[in-house]
C-alpha positions as YAML, in Angstrom:
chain: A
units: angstrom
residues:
- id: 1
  name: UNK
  ca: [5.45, 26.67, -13.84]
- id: 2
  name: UNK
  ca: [6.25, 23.34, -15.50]
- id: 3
  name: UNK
  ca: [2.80, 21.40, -17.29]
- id: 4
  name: UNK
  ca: [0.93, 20.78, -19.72]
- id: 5
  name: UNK
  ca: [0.56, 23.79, -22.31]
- id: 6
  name: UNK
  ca: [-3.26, 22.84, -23.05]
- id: 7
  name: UNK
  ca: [-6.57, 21.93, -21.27]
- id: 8
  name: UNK
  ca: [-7.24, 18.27, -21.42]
- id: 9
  name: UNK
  ca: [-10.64, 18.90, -21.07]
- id: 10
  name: UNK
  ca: [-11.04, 21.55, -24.34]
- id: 11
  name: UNK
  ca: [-7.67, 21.98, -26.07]
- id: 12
  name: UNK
  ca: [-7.73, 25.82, -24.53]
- id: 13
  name: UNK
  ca: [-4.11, 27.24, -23.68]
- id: 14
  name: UNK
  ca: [-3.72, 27.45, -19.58]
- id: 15
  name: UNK
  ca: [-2.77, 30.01, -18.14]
- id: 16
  name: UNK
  ca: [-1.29, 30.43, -14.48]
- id: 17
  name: UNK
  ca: [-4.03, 31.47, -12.24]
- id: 18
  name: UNK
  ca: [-4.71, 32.12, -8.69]
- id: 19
  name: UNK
  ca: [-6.65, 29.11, -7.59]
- id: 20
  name: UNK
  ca: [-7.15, 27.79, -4.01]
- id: 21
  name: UNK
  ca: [-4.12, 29.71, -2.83]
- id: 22
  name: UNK
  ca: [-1.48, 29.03, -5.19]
- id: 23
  name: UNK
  ca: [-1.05, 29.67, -8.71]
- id: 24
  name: UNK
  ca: [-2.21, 26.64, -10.95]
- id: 25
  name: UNK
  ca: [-2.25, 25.93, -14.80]
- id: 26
  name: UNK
  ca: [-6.07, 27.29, -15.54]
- id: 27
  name: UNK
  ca: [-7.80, 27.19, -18.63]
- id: 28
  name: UNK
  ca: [-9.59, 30.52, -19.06]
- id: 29
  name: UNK
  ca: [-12.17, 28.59, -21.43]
- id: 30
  name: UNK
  ca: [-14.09, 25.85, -19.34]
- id: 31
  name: UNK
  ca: [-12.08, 26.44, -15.68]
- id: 32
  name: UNK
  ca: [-9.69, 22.90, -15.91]
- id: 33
  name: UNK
  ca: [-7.43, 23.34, -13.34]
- id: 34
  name: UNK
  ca: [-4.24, 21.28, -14.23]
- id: 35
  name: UNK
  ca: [-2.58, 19.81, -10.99]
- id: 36
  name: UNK
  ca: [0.84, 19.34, -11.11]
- id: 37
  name: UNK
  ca: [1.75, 16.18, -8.60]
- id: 38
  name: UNK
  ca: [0.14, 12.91, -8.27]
- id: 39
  name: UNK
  ca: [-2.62, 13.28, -5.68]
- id: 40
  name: UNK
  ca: [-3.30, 12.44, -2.36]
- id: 41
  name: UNK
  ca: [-6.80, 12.32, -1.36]
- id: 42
  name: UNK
  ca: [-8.43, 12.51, 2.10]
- id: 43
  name: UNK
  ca: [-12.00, 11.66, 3.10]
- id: 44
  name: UNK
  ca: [-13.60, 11.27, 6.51]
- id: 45
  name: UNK
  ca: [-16.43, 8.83, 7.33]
- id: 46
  name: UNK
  ca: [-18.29, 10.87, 9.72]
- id: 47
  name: UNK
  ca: [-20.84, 8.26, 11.19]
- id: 48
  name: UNK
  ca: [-21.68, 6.01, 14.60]
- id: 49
  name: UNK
  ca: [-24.19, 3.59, 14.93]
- id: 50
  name: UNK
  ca: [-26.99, 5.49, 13.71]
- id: 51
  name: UNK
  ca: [-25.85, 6.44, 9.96]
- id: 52
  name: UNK
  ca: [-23.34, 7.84, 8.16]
- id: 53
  name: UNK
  ca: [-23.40, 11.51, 7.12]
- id: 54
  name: UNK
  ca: [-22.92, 12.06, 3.10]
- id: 55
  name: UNK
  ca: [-22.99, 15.12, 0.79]
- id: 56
  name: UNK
  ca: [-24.37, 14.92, -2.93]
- id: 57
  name: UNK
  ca: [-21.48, 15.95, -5.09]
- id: 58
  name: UNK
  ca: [-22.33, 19.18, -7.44]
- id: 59
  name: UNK
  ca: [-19.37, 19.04, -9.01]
- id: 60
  name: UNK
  ca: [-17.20, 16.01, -11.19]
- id: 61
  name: UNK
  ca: [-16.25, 13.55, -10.81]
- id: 62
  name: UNK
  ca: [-19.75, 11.80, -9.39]
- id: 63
  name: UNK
  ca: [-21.77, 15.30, -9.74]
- id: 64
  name: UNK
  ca: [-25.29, 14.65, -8.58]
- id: 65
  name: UNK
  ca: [-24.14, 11.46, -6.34]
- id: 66
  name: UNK
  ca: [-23.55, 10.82, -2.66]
- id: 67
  name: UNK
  ca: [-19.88, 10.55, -1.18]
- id: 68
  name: UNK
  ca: [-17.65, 11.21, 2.05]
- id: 69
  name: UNK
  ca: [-16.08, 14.90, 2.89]
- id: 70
  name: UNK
  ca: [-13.00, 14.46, 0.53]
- id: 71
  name: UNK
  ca: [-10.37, 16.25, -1.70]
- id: 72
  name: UNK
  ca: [-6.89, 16.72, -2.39]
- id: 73
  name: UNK
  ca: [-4.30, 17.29, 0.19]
- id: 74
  name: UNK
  ca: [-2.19, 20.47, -0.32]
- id: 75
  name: UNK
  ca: [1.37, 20.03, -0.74]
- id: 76
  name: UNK
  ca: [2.99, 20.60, 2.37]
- id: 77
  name: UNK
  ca: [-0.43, 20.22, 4.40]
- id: 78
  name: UNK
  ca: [-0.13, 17.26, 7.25]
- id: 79
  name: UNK
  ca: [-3.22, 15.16, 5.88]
- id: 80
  name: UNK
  ca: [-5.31, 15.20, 9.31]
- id: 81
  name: UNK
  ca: [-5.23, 18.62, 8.77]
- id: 82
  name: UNK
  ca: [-6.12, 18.66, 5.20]
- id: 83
  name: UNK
  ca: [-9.30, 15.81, 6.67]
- id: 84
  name: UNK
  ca: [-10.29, 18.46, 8.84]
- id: 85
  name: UNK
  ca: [-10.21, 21.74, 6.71]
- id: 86
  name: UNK
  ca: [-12.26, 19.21, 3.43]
- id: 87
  name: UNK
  ca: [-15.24, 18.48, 6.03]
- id: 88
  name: UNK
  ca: [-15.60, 21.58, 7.16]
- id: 89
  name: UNK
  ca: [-15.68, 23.27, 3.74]
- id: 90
  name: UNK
  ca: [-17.72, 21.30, 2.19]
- id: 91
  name: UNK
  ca: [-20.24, 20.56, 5.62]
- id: 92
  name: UNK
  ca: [-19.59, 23.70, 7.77]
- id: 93
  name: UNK
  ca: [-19.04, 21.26, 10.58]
- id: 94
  name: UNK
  ca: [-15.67, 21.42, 12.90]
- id: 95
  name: UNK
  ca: [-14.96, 17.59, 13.39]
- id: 96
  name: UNK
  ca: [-12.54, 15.29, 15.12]
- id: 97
  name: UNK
  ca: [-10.39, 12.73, 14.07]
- id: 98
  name: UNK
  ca: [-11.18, 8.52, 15.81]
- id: 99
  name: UNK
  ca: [-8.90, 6.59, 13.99]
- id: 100
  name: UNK
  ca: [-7.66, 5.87, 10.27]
- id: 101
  name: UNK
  ca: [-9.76, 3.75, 8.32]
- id: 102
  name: UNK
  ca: [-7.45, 2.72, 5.18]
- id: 103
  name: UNK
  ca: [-5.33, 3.50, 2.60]
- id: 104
  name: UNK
  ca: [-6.82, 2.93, -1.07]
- id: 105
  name: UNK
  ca: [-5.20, 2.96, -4.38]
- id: 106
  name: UNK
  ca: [-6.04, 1.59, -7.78]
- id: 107
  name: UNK
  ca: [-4.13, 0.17, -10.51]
- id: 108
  name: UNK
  ca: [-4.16, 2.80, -13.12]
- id: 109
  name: UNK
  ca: [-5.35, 5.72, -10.76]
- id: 110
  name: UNK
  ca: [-3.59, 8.77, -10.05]
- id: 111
  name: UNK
  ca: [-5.12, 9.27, -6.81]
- id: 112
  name: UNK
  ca: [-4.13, 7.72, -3.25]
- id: 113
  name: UNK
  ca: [-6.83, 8.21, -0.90]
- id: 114
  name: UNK
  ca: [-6.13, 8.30, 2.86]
- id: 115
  name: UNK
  ca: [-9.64, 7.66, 4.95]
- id: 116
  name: UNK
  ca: [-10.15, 8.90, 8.63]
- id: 117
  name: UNK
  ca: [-13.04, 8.05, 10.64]
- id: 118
  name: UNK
  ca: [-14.39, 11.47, 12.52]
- id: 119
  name: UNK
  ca: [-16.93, 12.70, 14.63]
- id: 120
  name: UNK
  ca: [-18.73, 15.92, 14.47]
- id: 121
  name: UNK
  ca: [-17.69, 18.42, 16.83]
- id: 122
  name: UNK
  ca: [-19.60, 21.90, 16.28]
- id: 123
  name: UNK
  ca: [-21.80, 23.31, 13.89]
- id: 124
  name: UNK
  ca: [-24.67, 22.30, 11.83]
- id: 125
  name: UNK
  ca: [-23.83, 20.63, 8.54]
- id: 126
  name: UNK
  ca: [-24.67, 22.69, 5.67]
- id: 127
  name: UNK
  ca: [-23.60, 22.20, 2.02]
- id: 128
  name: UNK
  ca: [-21.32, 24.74, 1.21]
- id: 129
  name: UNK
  ca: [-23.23, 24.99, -2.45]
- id: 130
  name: UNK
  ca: [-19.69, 24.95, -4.40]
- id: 131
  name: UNK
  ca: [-18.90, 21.01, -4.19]
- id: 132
  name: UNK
  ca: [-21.55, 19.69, -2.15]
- id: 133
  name: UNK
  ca: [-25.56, 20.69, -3.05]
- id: 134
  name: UNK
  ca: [-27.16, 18.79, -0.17]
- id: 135
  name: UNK
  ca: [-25.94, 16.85, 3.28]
- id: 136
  name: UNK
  ca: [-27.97, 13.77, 4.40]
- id: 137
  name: UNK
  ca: [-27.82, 11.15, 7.30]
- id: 138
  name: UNK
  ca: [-28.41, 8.25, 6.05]
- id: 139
  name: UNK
  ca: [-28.85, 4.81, 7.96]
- id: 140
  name: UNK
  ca: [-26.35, 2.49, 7.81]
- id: 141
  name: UNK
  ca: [-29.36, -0.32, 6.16]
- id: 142
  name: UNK
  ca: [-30.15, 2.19, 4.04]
- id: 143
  name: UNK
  ca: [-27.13, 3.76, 2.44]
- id: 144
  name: UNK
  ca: [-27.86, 5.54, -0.74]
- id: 145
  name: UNK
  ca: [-27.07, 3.21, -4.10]
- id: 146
  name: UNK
  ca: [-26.09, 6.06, -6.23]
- id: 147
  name: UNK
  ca: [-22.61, 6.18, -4.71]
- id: 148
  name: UNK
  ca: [-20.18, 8.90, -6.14]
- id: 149
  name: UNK
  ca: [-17.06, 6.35, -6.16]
- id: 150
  name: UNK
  ca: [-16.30, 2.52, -7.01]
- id: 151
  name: UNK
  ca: [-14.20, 2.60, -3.38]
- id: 152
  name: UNK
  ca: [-17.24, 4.15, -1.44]
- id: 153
  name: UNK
  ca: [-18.72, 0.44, -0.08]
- id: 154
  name: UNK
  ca: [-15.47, -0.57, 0.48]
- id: 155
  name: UNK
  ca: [-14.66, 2.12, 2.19]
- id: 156
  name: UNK
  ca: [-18.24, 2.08, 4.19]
- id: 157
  name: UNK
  ca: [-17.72, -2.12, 4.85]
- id: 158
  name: UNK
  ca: [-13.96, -1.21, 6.48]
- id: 159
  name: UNK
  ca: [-15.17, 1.27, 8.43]
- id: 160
  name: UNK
  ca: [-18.01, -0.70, 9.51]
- id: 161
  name: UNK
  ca: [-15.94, -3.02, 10.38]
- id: 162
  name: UNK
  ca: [-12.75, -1.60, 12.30]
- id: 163
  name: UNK
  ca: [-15.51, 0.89, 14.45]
- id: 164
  name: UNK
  ca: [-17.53, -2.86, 15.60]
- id: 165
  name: UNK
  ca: [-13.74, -4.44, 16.42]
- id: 166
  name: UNK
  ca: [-12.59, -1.39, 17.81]
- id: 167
  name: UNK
  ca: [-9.68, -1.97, 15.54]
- id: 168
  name: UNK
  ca: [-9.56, 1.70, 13.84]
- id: 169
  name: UNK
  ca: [-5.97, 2.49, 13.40]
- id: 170
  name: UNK
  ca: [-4.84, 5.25, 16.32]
- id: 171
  name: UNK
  ca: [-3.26, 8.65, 14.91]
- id: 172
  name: UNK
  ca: [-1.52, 11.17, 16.13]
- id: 173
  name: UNK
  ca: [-1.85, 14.60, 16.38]
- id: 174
  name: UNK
  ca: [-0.28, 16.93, 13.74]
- id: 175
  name: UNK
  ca: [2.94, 18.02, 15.08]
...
């Protein structure tokens, strides 16, 4: 396993642990897991008319504040499937995928976040108590302003306005 030697967050020495199926550079001290490759991110905006359904975040980055279903894609994972599996870990919910809101990076950012509009197809969201502490509907006029993310209202705005022009991008199926 090739990485840092270290914890960024407390100067521990990591050590290769079993995490989230694979073995990843750990530090036994304060949990840091050390991801290897730049990131790819997915989130789905699960929401229609009505509102938009958000989780409060119990873990960093943005603990305590409202986002999207998100997290990293596994490597080798086709990303609607990675969409899929992130909402319903973190909101119990089996969902399916409308359309593809946007791709979003940031100068500076390690993280490319792929957005999919979805729509809830069984279950009763829950917070799964390990990432997410609490799952609201919100309406759309009254959208939470303690945001997890600087790219949440953009993210919110494009979806808004792609699902109103009918203009989400199609996607296909995972092969």
């Amino acid at each position: 396993m090739t990485s840092a030697a270290y914890c960024l967050q407390c100067g521990t020495q990591l050590e290769a642990r079993r995490q989230e199926d694979r073995d990843r550079p750990t530090c036994p001290s304060c949990g840091f897991i050390h991801y290897l490759d730049p990131k790819v991110a997915v989130a789905v905006v699960l929401g229609d008319d009505q509102g938009v359904l958000l989780g409060r975040r119990c873990i960093d980055p943005g603990s305590g504040l409202w986002s999207f279903p998100a997290g990293y894609v596994n490597r080798g994972e086709v990303l609607e499937e990675a969409a899929v599996r992130e909402v319903y870990e973190e909101l119990g919910v089996a969902v399916r995928l409308t359309g593809l809101v946007g791709v979003y990076s940031e100068r500076d950012q390690p993280v490319v976040l792929v957005v999919y509009a979805g729509e809830v197809q069984g279950g009763e969201p829950r917070p799964d108590g390990r990432e997410v502490s609490e799952v609201r509907r919100f309406p759309l006029d009254g959208l939470p302003l303690d945001l997890a993310f600087p790219h949440d209202r953009r993210v919110l705005a494009d979806w808004k306005r792609a699902v109103r022009a009918g203009s989400l991008i199609r996607i296909h199926d995972p092969v």
